[in-house]
C-alpha positions in Angstrom: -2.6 -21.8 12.5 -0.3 -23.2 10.2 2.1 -20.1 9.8 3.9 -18.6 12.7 6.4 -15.9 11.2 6.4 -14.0 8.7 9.6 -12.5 6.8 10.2 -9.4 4.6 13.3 -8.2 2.4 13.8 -4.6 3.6 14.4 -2.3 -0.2 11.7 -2.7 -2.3 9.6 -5.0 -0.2 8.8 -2.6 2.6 11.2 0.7 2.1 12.4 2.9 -1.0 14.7 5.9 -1.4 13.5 9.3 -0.2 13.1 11.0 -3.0 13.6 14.7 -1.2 17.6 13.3 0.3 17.9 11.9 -3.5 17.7 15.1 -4.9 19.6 17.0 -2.4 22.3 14.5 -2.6 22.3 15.1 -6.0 22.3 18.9 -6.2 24.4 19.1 -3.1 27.4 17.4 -5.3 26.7 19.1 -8.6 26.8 22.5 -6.8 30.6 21.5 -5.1 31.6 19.8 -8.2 30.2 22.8 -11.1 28.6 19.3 -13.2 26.3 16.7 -13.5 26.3 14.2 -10.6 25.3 11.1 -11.6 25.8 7.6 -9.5 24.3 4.0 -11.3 25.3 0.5 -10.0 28.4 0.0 -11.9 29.9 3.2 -10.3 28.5 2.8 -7.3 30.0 -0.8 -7.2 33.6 1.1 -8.3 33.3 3.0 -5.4 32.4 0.1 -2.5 36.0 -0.8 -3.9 38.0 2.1 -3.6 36.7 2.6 -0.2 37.7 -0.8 0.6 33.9 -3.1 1.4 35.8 -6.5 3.2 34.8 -8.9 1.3 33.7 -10.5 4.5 31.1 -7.7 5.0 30.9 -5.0 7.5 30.7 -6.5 11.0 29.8 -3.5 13.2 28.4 -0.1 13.5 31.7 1.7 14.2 33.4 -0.4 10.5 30.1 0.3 8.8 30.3 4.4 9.5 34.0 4.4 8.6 33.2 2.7 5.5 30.3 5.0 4.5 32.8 8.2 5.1 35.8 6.6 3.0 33.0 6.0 0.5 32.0 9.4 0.3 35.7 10.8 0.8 36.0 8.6 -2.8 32.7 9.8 -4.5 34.1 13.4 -4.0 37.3 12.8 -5.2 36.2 11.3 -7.9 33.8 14.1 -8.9 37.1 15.9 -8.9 35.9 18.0 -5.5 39.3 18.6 -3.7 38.8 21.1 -1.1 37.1 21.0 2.5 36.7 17.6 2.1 36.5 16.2 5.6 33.7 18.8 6.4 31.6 17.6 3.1 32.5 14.5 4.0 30.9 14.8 7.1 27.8 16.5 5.6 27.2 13.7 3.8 27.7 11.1 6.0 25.4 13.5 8.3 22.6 13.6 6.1 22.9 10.3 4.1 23.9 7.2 7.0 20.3 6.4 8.6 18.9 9.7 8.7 15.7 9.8 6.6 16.9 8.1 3.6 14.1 5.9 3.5 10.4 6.0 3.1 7.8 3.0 3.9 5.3 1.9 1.6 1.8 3.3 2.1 0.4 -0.6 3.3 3.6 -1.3 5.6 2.3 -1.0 8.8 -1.1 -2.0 7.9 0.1 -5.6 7.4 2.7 -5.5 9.9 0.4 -4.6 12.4 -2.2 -7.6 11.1 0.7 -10.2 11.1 1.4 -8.7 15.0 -1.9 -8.8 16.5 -2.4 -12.4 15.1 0.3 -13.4 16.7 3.1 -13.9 14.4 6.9 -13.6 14.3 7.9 -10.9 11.9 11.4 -11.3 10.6 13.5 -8.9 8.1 16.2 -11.0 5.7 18.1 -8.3 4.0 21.4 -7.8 1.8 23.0 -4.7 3.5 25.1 -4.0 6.6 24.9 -3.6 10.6 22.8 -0.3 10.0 19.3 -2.6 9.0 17.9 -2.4 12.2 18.7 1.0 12.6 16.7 2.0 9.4 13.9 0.3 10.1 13.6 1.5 14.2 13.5 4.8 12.7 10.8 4.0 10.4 8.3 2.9 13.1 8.4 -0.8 12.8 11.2 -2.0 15.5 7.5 -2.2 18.0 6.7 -5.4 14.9 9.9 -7.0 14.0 11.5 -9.8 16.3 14.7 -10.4 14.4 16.8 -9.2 11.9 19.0 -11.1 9.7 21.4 -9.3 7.1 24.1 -10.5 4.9 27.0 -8.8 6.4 26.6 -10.6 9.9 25.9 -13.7 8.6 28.4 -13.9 5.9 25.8 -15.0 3.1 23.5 -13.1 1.2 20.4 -14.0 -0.5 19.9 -16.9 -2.4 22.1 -18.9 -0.1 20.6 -20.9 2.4 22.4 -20.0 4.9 21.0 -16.6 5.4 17.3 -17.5 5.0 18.5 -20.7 7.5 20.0 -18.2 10.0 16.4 -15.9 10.0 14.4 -19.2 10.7 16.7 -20.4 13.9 16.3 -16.6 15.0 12.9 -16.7 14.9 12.7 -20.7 15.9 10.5 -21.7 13.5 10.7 -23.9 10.1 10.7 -23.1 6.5 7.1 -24.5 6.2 5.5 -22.7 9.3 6.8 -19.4 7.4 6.0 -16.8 5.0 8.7 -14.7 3.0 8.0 -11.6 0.5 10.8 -9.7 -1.5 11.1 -8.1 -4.5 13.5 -9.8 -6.7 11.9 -13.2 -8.1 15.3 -15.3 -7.6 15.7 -14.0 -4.1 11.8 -15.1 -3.2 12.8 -18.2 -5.4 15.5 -19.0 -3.0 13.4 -19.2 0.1 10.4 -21.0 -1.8 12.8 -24.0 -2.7 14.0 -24.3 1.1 10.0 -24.8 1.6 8.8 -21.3 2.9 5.2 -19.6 1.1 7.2 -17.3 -0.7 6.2 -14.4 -2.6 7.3 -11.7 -5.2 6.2 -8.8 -4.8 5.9 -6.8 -8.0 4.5 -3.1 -7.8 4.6 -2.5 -11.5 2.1 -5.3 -12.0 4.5 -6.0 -15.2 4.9 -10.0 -13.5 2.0 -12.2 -12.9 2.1 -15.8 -11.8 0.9 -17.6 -8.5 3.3 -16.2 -6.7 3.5 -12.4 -7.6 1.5 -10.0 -5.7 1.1 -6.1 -6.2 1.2 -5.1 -2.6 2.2 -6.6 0.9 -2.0 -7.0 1.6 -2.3 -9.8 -0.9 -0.5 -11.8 1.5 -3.0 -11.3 4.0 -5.3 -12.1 1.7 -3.7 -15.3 1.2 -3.7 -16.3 4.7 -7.1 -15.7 5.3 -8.1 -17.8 2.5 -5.8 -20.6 4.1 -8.0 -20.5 7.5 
């Protein structure tokens, strides 16, 4: 066999928001703050600062969940929300911090269970915090995955090659015995030039080049056609 793991960005590659805690986030802080709750990047981003994101990432659980309620102590303050604010605080924290805020992709465990039963290492290379295990045990798949790598811990995120490095020595195996997938091209590009088959994945079908695939079962696709 020439592979022997296989690794996949978490957001986008094998999760996405939940569209049902989307909405009540959103309705929960219009109804507290009497107006239209909106949150892009660039706020979002605003906010990581006020509630004070070390620049040298989040290192634990415990720092991670008092991060995530500073964060959400600023969002309400900032949506001019002054009173109760430890008990919405919590709420949100309660309802928001690994609790059903993600859904899988309908394919997911389709292909994780083909890469497992053929005897694969499955890997998960991710730019987020501590908590990206968590997520992903709740969704179903901790039975598949054999390591997880995320930026916080290693104190890299994607493209460096550190972090894609740090997944391979988990996992003990080389670039070229290994398969990557994630949904941003320069991210995907990042692991193909330290030598890994690596794929975009691109649900939109908007992107199409030897290396763009529409779902996570081109991939298996792929392999078989390399056997």
């Amino acid at each position: 066999m020439k592979y022997k793991a296989i690794f996949f960005d978490r957001d986008g590659t094998l999760t996405y928001a939940n569209k049902e805690k989307v909405k009540w986030y959103k309705e929960t802080v219009e109804e507290w703050s009497k107006k239209e709750f909106e949150l892009d990047y660039d706020k979002m981003m605003r906010l990581f600062d006020a509630a004070g994101y070390p620049k040298q990432g989040l290192k634990s659980i415990d720092e991670e969940k008092d991060f995530w309620k500073r964060y959400y102590e600023e969002l309400l303050k900032g949506e001019g929300i002054t009173d109760s604010i430890e008990e919405k605080v919590e709420l949100l924290f309660s309802e928001l911090w690994c609790n059903n805020d993600r859904e899988l992709y309908d394919e997911v465990i389709e292909v994780m269970k083909y890469f497992k039963d053929k005897g694969y290492k499955i890997g998960i290379i991710s730019d987020t915090s501590p908590s990206l295990q968590i997520t992903l045990e709740n969704l179903g798949l901790g039975r598949y995955i054999d390591s997880y790598t995320c930026s916080d811990l290693v104190g890299a995120m994607k493209p460096e090659p550190l972090i894609y490095n740090t997944a391979l020595n988990s996992l003990k195996v080389t670039a070229s015995e290994s398969i990557y997938v994630d949904d941003y091209d320069i991210e995907a590009d990042g692991a193909r030039n330290l030598g890994f088959t690596s794929f975009h994945i691109d649900r939109s079908g908007n992107k199409e080049n030897e290396w763009t695939i529409k779902s996570l079962k081109e991939i298996i696709d792929y392999v078989k056609r390399q056997s």
